[in-house]
C-alpha positions as CSV (number, residue, x, y, z in Angstrom):
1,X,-34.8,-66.5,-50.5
2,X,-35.6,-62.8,-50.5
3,X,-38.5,-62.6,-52.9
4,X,-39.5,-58.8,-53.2
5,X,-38.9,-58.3,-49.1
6,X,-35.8,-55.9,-48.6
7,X,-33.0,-57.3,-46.0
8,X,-33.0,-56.2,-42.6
9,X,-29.7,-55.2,-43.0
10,X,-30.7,-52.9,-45.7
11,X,-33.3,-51.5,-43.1
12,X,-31.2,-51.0,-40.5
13,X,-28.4,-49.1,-43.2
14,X,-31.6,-46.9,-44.6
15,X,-32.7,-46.1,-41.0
16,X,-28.9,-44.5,-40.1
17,X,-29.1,-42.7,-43.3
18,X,-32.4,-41.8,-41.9
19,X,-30.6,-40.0,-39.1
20,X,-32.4,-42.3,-36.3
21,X,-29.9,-44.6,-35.5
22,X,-31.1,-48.2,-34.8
23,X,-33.8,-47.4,-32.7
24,X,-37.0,-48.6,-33.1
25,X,-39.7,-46.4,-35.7
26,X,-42.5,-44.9,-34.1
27,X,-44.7,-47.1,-36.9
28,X,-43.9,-49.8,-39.6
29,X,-45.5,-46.7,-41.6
30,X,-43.0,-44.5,-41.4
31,X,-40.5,-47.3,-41.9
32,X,-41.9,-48.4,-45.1
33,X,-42.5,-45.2,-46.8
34,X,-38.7,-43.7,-45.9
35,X,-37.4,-47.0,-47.1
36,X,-39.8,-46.6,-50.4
37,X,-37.9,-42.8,-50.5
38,X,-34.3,-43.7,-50.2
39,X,-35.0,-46.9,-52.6
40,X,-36.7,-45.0,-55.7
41,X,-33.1,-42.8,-55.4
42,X,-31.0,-45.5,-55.5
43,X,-32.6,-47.6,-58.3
44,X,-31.8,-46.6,-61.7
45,X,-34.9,-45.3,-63.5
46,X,-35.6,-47.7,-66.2
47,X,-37.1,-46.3,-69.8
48,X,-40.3,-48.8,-71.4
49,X,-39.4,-49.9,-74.5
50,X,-41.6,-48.0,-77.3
51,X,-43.1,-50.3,-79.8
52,X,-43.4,-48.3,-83.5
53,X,-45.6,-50.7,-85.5
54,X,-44.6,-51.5,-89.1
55,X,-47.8,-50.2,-90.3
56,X,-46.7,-46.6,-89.9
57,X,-43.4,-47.4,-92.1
58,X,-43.2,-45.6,-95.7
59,X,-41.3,-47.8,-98.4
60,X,-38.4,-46.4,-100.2
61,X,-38.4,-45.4,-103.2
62,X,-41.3,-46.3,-104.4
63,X,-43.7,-45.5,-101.9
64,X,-46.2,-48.4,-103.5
65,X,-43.4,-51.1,-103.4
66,X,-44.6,-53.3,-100.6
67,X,-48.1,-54.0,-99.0
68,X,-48.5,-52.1,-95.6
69,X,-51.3,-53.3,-93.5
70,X,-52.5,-52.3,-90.0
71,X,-51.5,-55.1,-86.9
72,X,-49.2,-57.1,-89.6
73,X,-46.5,-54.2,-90.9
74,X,-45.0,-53.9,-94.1
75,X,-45.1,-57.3,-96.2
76,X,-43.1,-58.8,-99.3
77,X,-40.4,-56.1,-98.9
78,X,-38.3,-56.8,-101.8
79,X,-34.7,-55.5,-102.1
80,X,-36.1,-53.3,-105.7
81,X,-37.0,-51.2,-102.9
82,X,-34.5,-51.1,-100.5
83,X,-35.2,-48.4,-97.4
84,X,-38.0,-48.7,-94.8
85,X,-38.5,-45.3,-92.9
86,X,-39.9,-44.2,-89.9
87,X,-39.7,-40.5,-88.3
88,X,-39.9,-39.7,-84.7
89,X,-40.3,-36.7,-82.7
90,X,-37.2,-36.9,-80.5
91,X,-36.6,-34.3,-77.3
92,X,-33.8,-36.0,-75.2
93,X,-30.7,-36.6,-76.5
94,X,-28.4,-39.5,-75.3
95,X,-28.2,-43.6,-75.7
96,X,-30.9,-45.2,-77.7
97,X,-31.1,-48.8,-78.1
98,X,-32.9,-50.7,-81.5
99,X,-34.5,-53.3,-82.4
100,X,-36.7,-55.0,-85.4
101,X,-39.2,-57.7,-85.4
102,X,-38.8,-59.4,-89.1
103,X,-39.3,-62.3,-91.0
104,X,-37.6,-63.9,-93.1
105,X,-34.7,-65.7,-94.8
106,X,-31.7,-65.6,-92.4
107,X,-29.3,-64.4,-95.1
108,X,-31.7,-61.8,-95.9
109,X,-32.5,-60.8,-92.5
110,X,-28.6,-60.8,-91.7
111,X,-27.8,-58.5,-94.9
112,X,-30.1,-55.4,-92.8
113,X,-28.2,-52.1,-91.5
114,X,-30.2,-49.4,-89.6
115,X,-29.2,-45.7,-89.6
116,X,-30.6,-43.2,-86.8
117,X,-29.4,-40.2,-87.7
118,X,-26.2,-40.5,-88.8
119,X,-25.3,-43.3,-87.1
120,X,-25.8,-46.6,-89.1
121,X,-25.2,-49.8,-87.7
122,X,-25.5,-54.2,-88.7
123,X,-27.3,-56.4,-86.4
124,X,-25.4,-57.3,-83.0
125,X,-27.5,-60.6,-82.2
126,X,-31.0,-62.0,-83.6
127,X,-33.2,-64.2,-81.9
128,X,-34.2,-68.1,-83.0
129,X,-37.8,-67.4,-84.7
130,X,-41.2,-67.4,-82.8
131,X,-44.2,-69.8,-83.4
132,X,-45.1,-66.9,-86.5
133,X,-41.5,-67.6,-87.4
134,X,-40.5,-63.5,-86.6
135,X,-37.4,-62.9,-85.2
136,X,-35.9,-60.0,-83.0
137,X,-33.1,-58.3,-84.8
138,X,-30.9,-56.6,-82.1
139,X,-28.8,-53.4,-83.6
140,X,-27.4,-52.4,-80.3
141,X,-26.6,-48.8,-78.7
142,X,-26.9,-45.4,-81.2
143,X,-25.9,-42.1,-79.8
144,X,-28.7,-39.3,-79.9
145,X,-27.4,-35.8,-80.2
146,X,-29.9,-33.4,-80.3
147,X,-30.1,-29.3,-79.9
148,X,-33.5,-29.2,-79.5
149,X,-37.0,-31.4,-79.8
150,X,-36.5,-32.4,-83.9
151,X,-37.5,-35.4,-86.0
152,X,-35.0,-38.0,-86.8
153,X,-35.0,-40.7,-89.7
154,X,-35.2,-43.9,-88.5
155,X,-34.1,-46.4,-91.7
156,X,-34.1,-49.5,-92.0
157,X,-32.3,-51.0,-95.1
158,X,-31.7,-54.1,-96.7
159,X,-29.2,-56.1,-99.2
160,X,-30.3,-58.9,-101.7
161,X,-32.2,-61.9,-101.2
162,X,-35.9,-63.3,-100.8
163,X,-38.7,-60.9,-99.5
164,X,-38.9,-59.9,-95.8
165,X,-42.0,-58.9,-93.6
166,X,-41.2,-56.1,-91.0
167,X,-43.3,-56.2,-88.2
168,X,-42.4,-53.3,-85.7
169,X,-39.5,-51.1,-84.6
170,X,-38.9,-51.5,-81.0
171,X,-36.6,-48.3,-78.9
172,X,-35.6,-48.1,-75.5
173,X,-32.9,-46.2,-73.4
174,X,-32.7,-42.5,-72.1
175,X,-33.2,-40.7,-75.7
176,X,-36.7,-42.9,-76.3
177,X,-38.1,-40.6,-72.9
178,X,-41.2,-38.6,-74.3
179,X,-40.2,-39.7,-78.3
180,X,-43.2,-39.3,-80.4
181,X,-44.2,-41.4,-83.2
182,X,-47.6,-41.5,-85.3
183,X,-48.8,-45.0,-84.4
184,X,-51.8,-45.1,-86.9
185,X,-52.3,-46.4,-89.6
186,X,-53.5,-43.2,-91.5
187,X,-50.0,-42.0,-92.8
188,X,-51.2,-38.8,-94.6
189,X,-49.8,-35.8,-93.2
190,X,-52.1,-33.3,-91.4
191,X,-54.1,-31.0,-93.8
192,X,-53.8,-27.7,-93.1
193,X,-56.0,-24.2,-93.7
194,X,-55.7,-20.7,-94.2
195,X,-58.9,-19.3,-92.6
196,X,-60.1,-15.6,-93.7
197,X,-62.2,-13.4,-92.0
198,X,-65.1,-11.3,-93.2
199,X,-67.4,-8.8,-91.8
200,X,-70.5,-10.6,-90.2
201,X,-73.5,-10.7,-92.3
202,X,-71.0,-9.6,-95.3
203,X,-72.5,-10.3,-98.9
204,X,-70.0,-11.8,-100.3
205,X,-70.7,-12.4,-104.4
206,X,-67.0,-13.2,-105.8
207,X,-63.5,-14.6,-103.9
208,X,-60.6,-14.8,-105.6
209,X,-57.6,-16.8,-105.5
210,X,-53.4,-17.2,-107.2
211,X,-52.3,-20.4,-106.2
212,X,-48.3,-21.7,-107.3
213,X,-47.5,-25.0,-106.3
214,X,-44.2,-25.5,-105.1
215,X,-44.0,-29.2,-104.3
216,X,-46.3,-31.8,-106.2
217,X,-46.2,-35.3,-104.6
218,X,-49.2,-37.5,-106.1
219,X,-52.0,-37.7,-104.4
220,X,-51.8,-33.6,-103.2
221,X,-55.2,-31.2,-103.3
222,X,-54.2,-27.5,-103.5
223,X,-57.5,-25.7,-102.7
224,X,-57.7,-22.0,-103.7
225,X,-61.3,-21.1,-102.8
226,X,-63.0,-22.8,-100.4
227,X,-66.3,-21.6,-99.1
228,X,-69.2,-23.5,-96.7
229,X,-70.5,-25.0,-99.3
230,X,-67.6,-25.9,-101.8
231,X,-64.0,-25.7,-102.8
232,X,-61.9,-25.1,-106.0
233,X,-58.7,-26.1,-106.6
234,X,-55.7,-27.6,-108.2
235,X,-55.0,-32.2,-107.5
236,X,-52.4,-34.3,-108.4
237,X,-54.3,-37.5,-109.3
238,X,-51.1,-39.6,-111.1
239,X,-47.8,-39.3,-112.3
240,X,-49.7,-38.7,-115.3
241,X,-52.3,-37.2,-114.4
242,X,-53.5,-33.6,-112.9
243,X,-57.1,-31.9,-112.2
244,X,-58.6,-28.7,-111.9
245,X,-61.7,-29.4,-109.9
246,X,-64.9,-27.4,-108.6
247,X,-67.3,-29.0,-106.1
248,X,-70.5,-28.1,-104.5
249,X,-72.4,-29.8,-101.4
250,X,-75.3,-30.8,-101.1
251,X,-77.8,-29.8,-98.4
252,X,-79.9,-32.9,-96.0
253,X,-76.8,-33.6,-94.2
254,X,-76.3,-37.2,-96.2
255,X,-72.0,-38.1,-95.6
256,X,-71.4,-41.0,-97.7
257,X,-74.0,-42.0,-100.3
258,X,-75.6,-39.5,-102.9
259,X,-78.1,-41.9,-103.8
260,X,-79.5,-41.4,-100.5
261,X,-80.0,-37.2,-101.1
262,X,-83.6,-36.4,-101.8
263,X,-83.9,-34.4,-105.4
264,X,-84.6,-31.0,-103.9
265,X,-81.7,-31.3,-101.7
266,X,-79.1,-31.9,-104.5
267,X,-77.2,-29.1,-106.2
268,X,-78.2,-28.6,-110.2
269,X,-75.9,-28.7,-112.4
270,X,-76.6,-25.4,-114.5
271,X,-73.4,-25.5,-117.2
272,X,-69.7,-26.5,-117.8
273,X,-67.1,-25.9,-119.9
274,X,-65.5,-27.4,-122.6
275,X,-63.9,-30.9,-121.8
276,X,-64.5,-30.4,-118.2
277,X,-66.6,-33.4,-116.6
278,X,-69.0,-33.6,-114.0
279,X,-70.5,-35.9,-111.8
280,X,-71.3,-37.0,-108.0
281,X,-69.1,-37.7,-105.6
282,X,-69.5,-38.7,-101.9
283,X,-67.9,-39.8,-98.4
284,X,-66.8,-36.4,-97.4
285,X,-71.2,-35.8,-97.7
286,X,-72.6,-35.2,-100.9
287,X,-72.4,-33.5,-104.1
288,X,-72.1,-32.1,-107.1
289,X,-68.4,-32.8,-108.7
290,X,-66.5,-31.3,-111.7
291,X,-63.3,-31.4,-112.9
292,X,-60.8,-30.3,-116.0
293,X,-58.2,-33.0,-117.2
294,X,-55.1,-30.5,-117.3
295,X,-51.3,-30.6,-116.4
296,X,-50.9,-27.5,-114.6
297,X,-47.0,-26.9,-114.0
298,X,-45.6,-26.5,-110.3
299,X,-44.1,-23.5,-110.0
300,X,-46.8,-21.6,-112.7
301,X,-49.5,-19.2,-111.0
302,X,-52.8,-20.4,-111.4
303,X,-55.9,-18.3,-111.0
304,X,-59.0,-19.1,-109.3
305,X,-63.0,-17.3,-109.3
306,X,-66.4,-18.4,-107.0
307,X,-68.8,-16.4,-107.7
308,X,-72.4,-16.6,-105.9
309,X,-75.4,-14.9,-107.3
310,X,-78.8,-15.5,-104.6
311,X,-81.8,-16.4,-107.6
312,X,-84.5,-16.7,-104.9
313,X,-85.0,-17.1,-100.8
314,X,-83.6,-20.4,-101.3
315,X,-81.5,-20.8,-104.0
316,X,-78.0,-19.9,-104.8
317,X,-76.4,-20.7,-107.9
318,X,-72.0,-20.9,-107.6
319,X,-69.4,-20.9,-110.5
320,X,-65.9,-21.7,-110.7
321,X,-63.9,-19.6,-113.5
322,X,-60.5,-20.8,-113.9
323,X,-57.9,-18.9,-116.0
324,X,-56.7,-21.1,-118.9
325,X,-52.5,-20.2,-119.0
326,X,-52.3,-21.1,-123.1
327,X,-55.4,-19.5,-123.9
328,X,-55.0,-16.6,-121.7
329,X,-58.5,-16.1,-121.0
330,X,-60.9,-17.3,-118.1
331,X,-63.0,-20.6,-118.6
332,X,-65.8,-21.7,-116.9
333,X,-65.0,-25.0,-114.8
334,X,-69.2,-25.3,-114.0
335,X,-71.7,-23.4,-112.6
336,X,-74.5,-25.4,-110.0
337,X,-77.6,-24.3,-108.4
338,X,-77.7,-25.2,-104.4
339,X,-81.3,-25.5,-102.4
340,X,-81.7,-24.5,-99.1
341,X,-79.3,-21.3,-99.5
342,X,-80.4,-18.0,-101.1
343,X,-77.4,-16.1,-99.6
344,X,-73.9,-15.2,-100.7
345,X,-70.7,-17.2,-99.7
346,X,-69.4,-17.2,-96.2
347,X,-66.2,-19.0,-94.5
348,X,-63.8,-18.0,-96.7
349,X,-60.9,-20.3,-96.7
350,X,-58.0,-22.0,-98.5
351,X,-56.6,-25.7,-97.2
352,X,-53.4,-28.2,-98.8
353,X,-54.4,-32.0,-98.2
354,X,-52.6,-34.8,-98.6
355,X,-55.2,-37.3,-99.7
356,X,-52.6,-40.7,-99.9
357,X,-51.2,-42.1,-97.0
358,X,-48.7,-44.3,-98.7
359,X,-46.7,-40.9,-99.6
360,X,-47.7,-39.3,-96.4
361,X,-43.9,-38.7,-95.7
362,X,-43.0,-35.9,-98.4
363,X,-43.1,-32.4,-97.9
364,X,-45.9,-30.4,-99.9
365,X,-46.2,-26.7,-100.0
366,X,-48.2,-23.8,-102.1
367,X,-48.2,-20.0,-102.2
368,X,-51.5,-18.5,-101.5
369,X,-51.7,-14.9,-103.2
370,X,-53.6,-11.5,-103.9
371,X,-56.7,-12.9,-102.5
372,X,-59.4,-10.8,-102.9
373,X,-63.1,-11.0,-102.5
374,X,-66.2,-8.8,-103.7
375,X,-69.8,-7.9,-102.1
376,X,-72.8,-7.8,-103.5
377,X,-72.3,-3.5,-103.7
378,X,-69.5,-4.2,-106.6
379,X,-66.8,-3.1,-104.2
380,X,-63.6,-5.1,-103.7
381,X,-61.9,-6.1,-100.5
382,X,-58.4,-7.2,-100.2
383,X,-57.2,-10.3,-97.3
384,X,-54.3,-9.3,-96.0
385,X,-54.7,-11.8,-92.5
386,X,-55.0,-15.1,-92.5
387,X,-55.6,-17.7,-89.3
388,X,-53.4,-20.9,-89.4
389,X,-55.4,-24.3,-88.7
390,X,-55.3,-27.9,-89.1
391,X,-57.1,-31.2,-88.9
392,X,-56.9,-33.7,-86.0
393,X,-54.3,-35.2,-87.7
394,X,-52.1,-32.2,-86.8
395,X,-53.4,-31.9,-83.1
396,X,-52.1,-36.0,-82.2
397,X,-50.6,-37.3,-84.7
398,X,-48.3,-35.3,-87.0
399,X,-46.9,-32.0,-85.8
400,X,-45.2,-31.8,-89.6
401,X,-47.5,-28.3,-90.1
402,X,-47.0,-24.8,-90.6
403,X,-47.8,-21.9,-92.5
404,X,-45.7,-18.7,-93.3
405,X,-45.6,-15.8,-95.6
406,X,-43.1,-15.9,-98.5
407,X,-43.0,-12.8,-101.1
408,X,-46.1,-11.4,-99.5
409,X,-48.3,-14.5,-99.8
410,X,-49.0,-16.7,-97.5
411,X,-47.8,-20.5,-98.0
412,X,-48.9,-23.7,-96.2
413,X,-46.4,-26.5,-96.0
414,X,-46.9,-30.0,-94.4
415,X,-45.8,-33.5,-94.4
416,X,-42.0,-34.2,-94.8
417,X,-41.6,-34.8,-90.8
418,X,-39.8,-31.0,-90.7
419,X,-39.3,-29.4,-88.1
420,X,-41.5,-26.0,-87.1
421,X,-45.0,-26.7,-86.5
422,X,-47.2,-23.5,-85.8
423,X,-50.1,-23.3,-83.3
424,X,-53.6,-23.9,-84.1
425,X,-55.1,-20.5,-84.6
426,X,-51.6,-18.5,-85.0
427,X,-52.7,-14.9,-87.4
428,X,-50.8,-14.2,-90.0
429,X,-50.3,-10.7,-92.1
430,X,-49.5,-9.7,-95.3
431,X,-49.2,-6.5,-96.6
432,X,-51.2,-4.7,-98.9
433,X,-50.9,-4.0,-102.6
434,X,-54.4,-2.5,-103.0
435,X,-53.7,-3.9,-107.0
436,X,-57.0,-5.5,-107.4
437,X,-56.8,-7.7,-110.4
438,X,-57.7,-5.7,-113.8
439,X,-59.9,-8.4,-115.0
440,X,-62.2,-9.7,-112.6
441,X,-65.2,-7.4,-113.3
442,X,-65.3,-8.0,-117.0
443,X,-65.8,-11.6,-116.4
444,X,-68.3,-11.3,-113.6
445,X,-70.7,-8.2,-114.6
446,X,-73.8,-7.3,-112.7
């Protein structure tokens, strides 16, 4: 037998192609490595397979349609929802082989298709079931045309019958070289920021915000006016239900549990407005929370106010002022005092988050417009520039991020596994109207 040794014949052929005849090498060295040489050019270069757990799979069409757990995949997928998704970030085109790992009825299992691209194909061959009665569902060879690095749909769909657990996606072949797919189980997409910049020691008293939501998936936060110690903004909580919402952090440093927070490090609450509710909230630190029960309309311009006003060396008290669309006027959201401050807002900034994984794969995207903010002098300062950035979500996982200008505002748009992610810390510029808006100062006099 041969075991791993390579014939002498093959060593004597290598050594001619070597240009040095049959004669004897100088070393078994130099022998060795040349043949290692000439070998690695002969011997087709073989692609690992990529394992894409099932855990990272959205369900189709309702997102909430099957149980998705981390290490086990998607469970008691039943054919009410019939599509199983994955995205990957593809940059060589050519063959690409697939395969699933499912369990389940055989009729079932044999009534699957999967579609890459446009390309959708039945099962070629399935495997007898392991001892955790999975099977390997074989769809063969797809064809990967690409222009460019892009996402591309992986789906897996099924027919009728009994309920099927999907384990993983397995790919292999020349188009799976440098593929990238999210492999955790956090499916949100990346939350992304618009930073702005201020003059250094700047006394910032008032920032102001126009916020229209152009996508509204549940479980999406729209911030408007975000500052280092709160943020205000627009939520879709439900189908049902939506949420205007002002919050302010604590200080001690406490992440998770209010009830830890000594009393002179919690915020106050000092006043809200009618229906609005108010309470704590925690695991993102500590706080004070408020929020108004209202279904703000995607596509409608919603207005947004923070105002700070110093009341001793270490004290600051923050509102929120949000204006009402039926009433036409501006309502107070709630008003808190914060210890350990005493000084005007800083780190101005506006963010989109996708706070549900389960619908992580839809696109979400605001305008952010005529943002202004005031100091402590009564004079107004437009934001024309704003700083793209993103969580570590967007620097590993999901490059599904970008922000842009769009009838001179800027917008931020992620999730959707679209194509066009922007680099960390990209400027952006708008132009100026100098139209500072007519009301602000009535609402907010010294």
């Amino acid at each position: 037998m041969l075991g791993n040794r390579i014939p002498s014949l093959l060593v004597v052929s290598l050594a001619v192609l070597l240009g040095v005849g049959t004669t004897r090498q100088t070393t078994a060295q130099n022998t060795a490595q040349n043949t290692a040489q000439i070998t690695a050019q002969i011997t087709p270069q073989i692609t690992p397979q990529i394992t894409v757990p099932g855990h990272t799979a959205y369900v189709h069409p309702d997102p909430w349609g099957a149980r998705v757990r981390e290490n086990q995949g998607v469970l008691k997928w039943k054919d009410d929802n019939p599509s199983i998704r994955w995205w990957g970030l593809f940059k060589t085109p050519g063959k690409l082989r697939a395969q699933v790992l499912v369990r389940g009825n055989p009729d079932a299992i044999g009534g699957l298709k999967l579609r890459i691209g446009p390309q959708e194909q039945t099962p070629v061959g399935t495997t007898e079931a392991s001892e955790q009665d999975f099977r390997v569902v074989d769809f063969g060879e797809f064809s990967l045309a690409l222009d460019g690095p892009s996402h591309v749909l992986i789906e897996l769909t099924r027919g009728t019958g009994p309920a099927l657990d999907v384990k993983e996606l397995r790919l292999d072949g020349p188009a799976s070289a440098q593929v990238h797919f999210n492999l955790k189980e956090r499916r949100n997409a990346a939350s992304v920021h618009l930073m702005y910049s201020t003059a250094k020691d700047e006394k910032v008293d008032a920032f102001y915000t126009e916020v229209v939501g152009v996508e509204e998936p549940v479980g999406t936060f729209y911030m408007a006016c975000g500052w280092h110690r709160g943020y205000f903004g627009m939520q879709v909580n439900s189908k049902t239900e939506r949420r205007i919402i002002f919050s302010v952090w604590d200080s001690g440093g406490e992440e998770i549990d209010r009830q830890k927070v000594a009393k002179e490090n919690r915020v106050q609450l000092l006043g809200k407005g009618q229906d609005v509710f108010t309470g704590d909230f925690g695991n993102e630190g500590t706080g004070g929370h408020s929020h108004l029960k209202y279904p703000w309309k995607t596509g409608s311009k919603q207005r947004f106010l923070v105002t700070a006003a110093p009341t001793d060396e270490t004290h600051t008290t923050y509102s929120g002022y949000w204006f009402h669309p039926e009433d036409q006027q501006w309502m107070l959201i709630s008003s808190w005092s914060a210890p350990k401050e005493g000084r005007y807002m800083r780190g101005l900034h506006s963010f989109s988050e996708n706070f549900l994984g389960e619908n992580g794969h839809l696109a979400r995207k605001a305008l952010y417009g005529n943002p202004w903010y005031r100091t402590a002098d009564g004079q107004w300062h437009e934001i024309t520039q704003a700083r793209f950035s993103h969580d570590p979500t967007g620097k590993t996982d999901r490059f599904d991020r970008t922000m842009g200008l769009e009838d001179n505002q800027f917008f931020l748009r992620h999730g959707g596994f679209l194509d066009g992610g922007l680099d960390y810390g990209t400027p952006m510029q708008r132009q100026s109207t100098g139209q500072i808006p007519s009301d602000l100062d009535a609402l907010i006099k010294k």
